[in-house]
Each structure stands twice: as C-alpha cells, then as structure tokens.
C-alpha positions as CSV (number, residue, x, y, z in Angstrom):
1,X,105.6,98.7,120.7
2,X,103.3,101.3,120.7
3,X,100.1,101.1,122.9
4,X,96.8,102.9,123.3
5,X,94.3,102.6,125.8
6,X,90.7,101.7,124.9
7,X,89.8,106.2,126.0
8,X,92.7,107.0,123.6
9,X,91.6,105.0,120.8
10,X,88.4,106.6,120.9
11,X,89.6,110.3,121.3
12,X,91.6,109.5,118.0
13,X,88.9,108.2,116.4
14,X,87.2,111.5,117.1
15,X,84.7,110.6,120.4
16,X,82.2,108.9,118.0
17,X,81.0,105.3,119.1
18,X,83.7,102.8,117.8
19,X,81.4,99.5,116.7
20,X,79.9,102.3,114.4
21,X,83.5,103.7,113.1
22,X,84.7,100.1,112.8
23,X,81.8,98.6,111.2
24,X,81.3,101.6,109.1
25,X,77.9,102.3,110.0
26,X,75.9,105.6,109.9
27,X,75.2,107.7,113.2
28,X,74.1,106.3,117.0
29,X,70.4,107.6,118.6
30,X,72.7,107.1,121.7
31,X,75.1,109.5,122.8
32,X,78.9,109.2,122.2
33,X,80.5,107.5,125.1
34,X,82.1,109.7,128.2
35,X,85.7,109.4,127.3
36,X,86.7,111.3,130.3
37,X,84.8,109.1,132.6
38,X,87.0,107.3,134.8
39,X,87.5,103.0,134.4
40,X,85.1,101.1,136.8
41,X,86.8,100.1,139.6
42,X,86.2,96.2,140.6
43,X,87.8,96.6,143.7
44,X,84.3,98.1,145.3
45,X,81.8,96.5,142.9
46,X,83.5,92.8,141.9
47,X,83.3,91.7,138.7
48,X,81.3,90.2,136.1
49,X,82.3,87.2,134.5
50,X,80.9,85.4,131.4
51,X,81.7,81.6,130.7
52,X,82.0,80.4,127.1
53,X,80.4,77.4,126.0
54,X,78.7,77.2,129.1
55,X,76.3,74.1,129.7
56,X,73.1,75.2,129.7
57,X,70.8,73.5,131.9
58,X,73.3,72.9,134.5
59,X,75.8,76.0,133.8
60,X,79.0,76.2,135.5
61,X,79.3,80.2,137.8
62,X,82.1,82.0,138.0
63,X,82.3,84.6,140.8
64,X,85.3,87.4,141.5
65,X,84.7,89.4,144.5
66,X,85.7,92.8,145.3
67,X,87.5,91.5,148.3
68,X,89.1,89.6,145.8
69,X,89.7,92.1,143.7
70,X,91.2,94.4,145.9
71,X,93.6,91.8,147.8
72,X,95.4,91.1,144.1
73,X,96.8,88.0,145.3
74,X,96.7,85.3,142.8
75,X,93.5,83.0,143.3
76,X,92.1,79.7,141.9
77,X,88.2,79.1,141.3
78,X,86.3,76.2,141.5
79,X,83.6,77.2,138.6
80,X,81.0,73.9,139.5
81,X,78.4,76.4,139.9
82,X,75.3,73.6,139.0
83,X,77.4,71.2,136.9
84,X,77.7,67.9,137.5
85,X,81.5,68.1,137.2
86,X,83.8,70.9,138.3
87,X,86.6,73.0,136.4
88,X,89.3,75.1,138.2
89,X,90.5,78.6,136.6
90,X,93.4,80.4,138.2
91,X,93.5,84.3,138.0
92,X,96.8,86.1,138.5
93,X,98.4,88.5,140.4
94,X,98.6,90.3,136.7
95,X,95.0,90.0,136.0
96,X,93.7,91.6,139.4
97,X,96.0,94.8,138.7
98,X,94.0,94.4,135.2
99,X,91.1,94.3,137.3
100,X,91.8,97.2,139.5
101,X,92.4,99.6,136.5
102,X,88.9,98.7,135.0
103,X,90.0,96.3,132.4
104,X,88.9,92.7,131.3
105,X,90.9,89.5,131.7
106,X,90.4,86.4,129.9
107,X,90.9,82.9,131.4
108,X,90.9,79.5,130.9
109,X,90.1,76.6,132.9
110,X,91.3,73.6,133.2
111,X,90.1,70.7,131.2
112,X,87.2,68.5,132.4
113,X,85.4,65.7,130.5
114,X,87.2,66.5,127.2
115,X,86.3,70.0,127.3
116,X,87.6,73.6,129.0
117,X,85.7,77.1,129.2
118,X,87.0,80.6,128.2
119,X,86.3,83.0,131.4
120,X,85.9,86.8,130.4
121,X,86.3,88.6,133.8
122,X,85.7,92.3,133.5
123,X,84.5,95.1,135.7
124,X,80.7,96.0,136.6
C-alpha cells in the first residue's frame, strides 16, 4: 500500500494550497504553506483537542498534556469538563507516537446517556 505524508502530498501537487487544488478554486491572498517546515511537536506544547457534538452550555473538555505527550504511555481521560455526566476516552500508546510526529488522532469515548463524542487530538 502506498503512503504519502500530508508535506509529500503537497510537493506533488506542486506547493500550492491544497483546499484550493482540491476544491478547484482560483489563487490564495495567503502564501503557499512552508512544506519544509518541520511537524509541530506536542511533546513541548500539548495538544489541542476538539469534541464533536459537544453540549453547549455545559461542554464536556478534553485536555492532552505535553507531559503526556511525551511519556507515550497509553492514558484514559475523564472528559466531564462542565457536564453534568462524564465520558471516558482512552488514547493509545499508537496515537501519542502520532502525536509526537505532529499528526492528529481521532477518538471516541465511551457511551454516556445514549450518546458518545468523536475527540480530534492534534498538535498546537
């Protein structure tokens, strides 16, 4: 199976933003992005994390650190944040080496009420 990183698929593509290749829109006012830049490390900064279908008036928080990051041992979250009820999402070994190379992990969490949440995990 042949795979590309996210740096490669945009040197192919010729540097140019991809959203604007792929949606086949006209030229960016920004510039392209730094290919050669290296991938944000999460180990020093943590992560950010987004939580799908979140409840809004009493949403549910989500927080990797870097000392989590950089320990890569496999971890469950308690994601109550200022719910009234409380989910669990477990992020593996796996997705901290994802992590530490700059990349984005999605999780979910366990079921609560009738419902779960998607996590996207990604770095800063």
């Amino acid at each position: 199976m042949l795979k590309i990183t996210r740096r490669g698929f945009v040197q192919l593509l010729g540097g140019g933003s991809a959203a604007a290749i792929a949606c086949g829109c006209g030229g960016s006012s920004s510039p392209p992005p730094d290919v050669d830049a290296p991938p944000a490390d999460c180990s020093t900064t943590g992560a950010n994390c987004t939580i799908a279908d979140n409840h809004v008036h009493a949403p549910h928080e989500l927080v990797v650190t870097a000392a989590d990051i950089s320990a890569g041992a496999e971890k469950v979250y308690d994601i109550m944040g200022q719910a009234s009820h409380n989910h669990q999402v477990t992020v593996t070994a796996a997705d901290f080496t994802t992590l530490q190379g700059g990349g984005t992990v999605m999780v979910t969490s366990t079921v609560t009420f009738c419902h779960s949440h998607v996590c996207t995990i990604s770095c800063g």
